[in-house]
N, C-alpha and C positions, 0 to 999 in steps of 0.2 A: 212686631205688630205696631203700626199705629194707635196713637191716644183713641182717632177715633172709634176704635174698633173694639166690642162689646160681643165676648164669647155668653152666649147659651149649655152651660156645664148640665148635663143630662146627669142628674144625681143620685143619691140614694144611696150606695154602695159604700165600702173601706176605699174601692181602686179612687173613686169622685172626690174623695179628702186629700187622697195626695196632689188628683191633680189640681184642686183649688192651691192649695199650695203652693205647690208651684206657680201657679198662675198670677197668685198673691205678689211671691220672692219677682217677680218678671214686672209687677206691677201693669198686670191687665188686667180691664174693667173685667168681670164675670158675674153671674146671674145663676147659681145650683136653681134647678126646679127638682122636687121632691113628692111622693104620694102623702107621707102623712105630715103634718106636724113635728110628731115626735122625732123623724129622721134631719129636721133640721140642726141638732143638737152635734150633728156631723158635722158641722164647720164650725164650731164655738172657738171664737176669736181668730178668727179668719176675716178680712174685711169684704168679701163681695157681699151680694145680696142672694136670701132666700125666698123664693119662691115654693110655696105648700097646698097642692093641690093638684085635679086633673087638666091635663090639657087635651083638647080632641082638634081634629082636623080640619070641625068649624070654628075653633076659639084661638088655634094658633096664627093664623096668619093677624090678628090683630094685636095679640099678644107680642107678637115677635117686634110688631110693627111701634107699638108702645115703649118696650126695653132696648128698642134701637140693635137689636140683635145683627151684629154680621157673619160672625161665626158660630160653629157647632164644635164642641167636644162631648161626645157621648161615653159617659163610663156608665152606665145604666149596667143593671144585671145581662149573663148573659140573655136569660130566660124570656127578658123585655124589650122582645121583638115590633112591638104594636109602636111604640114610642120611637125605637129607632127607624121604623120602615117609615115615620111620620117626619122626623126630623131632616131624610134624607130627602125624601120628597118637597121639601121646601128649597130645593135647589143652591142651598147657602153653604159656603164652603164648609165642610163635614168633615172630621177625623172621629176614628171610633178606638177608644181604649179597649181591648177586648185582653180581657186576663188571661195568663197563661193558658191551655187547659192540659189535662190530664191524658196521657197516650193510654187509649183503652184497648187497642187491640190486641199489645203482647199481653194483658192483663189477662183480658178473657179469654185468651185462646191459651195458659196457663192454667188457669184456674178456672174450672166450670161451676164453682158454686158464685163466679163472679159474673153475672149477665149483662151486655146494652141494650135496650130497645131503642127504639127512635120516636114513639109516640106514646101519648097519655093512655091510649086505649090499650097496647101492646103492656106499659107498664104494670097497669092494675090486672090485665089478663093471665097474665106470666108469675102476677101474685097470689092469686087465686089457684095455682098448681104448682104447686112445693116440690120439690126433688123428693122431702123427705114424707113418708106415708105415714098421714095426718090429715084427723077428718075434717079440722078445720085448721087454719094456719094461721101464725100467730104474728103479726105485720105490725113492722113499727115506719110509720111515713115521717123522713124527714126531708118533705117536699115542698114544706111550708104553707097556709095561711089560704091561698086559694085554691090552693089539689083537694082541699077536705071534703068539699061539697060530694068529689068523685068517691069516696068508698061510701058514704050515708047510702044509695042506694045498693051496694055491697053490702051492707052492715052486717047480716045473719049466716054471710056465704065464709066470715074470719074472723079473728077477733083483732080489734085495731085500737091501736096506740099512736099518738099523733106529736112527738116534740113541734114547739115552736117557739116562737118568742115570746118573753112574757106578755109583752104590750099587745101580742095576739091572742087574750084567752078570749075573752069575753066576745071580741067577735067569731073566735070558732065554737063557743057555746051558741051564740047567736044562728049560728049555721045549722043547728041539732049535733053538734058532737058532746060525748056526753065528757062532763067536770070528769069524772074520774079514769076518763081513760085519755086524760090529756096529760101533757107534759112540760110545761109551761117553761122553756129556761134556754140557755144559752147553749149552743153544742160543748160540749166537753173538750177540755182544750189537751188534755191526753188519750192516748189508745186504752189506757189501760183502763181510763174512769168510760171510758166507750161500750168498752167491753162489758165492763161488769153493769151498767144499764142494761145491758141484751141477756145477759145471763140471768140478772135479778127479776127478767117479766117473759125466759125463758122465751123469748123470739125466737123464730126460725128463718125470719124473710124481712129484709130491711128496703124499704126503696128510697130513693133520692136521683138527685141532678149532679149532673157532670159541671159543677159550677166551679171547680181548678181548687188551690191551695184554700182561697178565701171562704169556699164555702164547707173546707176540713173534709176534703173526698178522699185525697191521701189517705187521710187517718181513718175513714171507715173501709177503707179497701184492709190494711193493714191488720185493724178488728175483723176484717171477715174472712182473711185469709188464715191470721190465728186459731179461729175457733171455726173455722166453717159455717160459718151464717151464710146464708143465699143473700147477695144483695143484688139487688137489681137497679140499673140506674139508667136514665134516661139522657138521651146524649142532648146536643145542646142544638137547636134550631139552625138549619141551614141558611144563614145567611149572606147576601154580599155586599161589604159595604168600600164604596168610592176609595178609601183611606184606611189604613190601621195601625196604630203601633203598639208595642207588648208591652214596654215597660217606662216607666218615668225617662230612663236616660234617653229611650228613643223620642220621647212627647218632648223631652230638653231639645235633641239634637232640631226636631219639626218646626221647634218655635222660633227655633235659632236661625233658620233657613226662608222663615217666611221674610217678606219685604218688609224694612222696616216705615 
């Protein structure tokens, strides 16, 4: 890459740290954009620049235009599709980090207390009807921070338990979820502290996203295959994007190849 040239790093994520990173080690200009604040703390001592806040598809083409943007590297979540379908629409040359994910079909067709759905409507539907025969079902969402709104109108049909991030209580109290049936903390970084969270609030039905290694799907398939907990999880948006490579060596080898 050219000095002139100023990547747009679509942030937020663990995968957006390395490729700043990298990007740093390469000595190219870059620019992380972020939703909150507190996710800026992802590149502490890192030299690009952060950007904290929304962009929509009346404030980007000015923005871009400001930051002298000429490239894109999108590590965004899988799940944030609205940002990527926006980035690529701005016609500028586009690579998308997209994390490993997870092969679900020998899973499920192995294990039938292990489900996919493909939608939010399917997911909470499929939660609402337990394998096991229970008048109400006892659901722990580790969906994160914006699925919550979806059971509050569910609220009386289960009882639900919500993990998330700490720095997300207040505004899932904000949302009507109630303090005490929240979970404020970090995923559990073994199966075994997994497990015994599910057995300590007797769940029977776990949902979550297909979001690969990063978002610890391994380790709840693993929990739910141990003790038979229903999980159900939601596969990841069908997306196509221009460019894609899977892991740092390949985002090395991409950068190596462009003109210098």
């Amino acid at each position: 890459m050219a000095e002139s040239q100023r990547v747009w790093l679509i942030g937020g994520t663990s995968d957006s740290r390395a490729v700043a990173r990298l990007l740093s080690d390469r000595q190219i200009p870059w620019i992380a954009t972020v939703v909150s604040p507190r996710a800026q703390r992802l590149y502490k001592n890192l030299p690009g620049k952060i950007y904290a806040g929304p962009l929509t598809s009346e404030t980007l083409p000015d923005w871009l235009e400001q930051h002298r943007i000429t490239h894109i590297i999108d590590a965004s979540h899988p799940f944030a599709v609205e940002v990527s379908t926006m980035a690529i629409s701005t016609c500028r040359p586009y690579l998308r980090y997209e994390r490993p994910a997870v092969d679900l079909v020998p899973i499920t067709a192995k294990h039938p207390n292990i489900i996919a759905v493909n939608s939010w409507e399917d997911l909470f539907a499929q939660a609402l009807h337990p394998m096991r025969a229970r008048q109400q079902p006892r659901i722990l969402l580790t969906t994160g921070l914006k699925s919550l709104h979806r059971a509050i109108p569910l609220w009386h049909q289960a009882q639900w338990w919500a993990r998330i991030l700490p720095s997300s209580e207040a505004a899932a109290i904000a949302l009507g979820f109630p303090r005490d049936r929240l979970l404020p903390q970090l995923p559990p970084k073994d199966i075994a502290t997994e497990q015994g969270q599910w057995r300590a609030l007797n769940i029977d039905t776990v949902l979550t996203k297909a979001s690969g290694e990063a978002g610890k799907l391994p380790q709840k398939i693993a929990a739910a295959i141990a003790q038979q907990t229903r999980l159900l999880i939601l596969r990841r948006p069908l997306m196509s994007y221009p460019q894609q490579v899977r892991s740092i060596e390949e985002l090395s080898d991409h950068l190596n190849a462009r003109p210098k």
